[in-house]
C-alpha positions in Angstrom: 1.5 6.7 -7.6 -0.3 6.8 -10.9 -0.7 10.1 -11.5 1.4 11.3 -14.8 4.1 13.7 -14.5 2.9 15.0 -10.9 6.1 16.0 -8.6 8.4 14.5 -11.2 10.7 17.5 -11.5 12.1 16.8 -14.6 13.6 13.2 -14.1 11.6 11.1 -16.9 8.1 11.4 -17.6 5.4 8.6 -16.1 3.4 7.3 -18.4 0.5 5.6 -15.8 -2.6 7.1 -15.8 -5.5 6.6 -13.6 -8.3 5.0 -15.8 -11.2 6.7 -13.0 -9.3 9.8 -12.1 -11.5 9.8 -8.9 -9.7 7.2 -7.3 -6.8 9.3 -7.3 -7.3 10.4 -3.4 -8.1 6.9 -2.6 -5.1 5.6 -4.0 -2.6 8.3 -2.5 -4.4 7.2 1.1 -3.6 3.7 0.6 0.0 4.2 -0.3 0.3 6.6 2.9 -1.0 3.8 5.3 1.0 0.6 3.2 4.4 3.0 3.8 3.3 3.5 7.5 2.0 -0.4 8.1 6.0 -1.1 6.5 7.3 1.2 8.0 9.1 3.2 4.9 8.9 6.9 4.4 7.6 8.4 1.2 9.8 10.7 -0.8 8.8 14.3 0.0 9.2 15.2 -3.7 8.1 12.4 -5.1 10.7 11.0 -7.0 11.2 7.1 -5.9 15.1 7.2 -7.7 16.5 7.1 -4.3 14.9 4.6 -2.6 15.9 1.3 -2.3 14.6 -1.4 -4.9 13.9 -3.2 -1.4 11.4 -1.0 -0.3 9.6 0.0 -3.5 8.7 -3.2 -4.0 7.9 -4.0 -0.8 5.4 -1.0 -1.0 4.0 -1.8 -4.6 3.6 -5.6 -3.8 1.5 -4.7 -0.7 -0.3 -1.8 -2.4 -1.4 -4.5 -5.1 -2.3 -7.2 -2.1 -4.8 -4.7 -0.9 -6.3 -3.5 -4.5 -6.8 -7.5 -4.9 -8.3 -7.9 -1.6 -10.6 -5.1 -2.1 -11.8 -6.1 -5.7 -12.4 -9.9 -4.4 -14.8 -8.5 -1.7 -16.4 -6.3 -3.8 -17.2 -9.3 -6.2 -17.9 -11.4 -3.4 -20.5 -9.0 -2.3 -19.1 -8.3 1.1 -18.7 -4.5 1.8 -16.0 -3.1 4.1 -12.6 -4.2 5.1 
């Protein structure tokens, strides 16, 4: 998702970088369960190219729902889901 270069292969170069490289395993998790909830299957090798727009942004726009949802309860105070 926001790693750079990772299972590219050769077709461009990403230029996103995680700003807490920790998050990394966090991040990959929720992409994993948003493409299940959906019900869209992650490229094996990583390259989105052949995906439909459709469903990429059907996967980013929920990815980003979440990350908001989370940071609003961790402002609010409330821990958990």
């Amino acid at each position: 998702m926001y790693e750079a270069n990772q299972g590219n292969q050769g077709r461009g170069r990403r230029s996103n970088t995680l700003i807490v490289p920790q998050a990394n395993n966090a991040l990959q998790q929720l992409k994993y369960e948003a493409a299940q909830e959906l019900g869209i299957t992650i490229p094996a090798d990583g390259y989105y190219g052949d995906m439909p727009s459709r469903e990429a942004g059907s996967l980013g726009g929920y990815i980003t729902k979440r990350l908001v949802q989370l940071a609003e309860q961790q402002l609010s105070g409330r821990s958990g889901q």
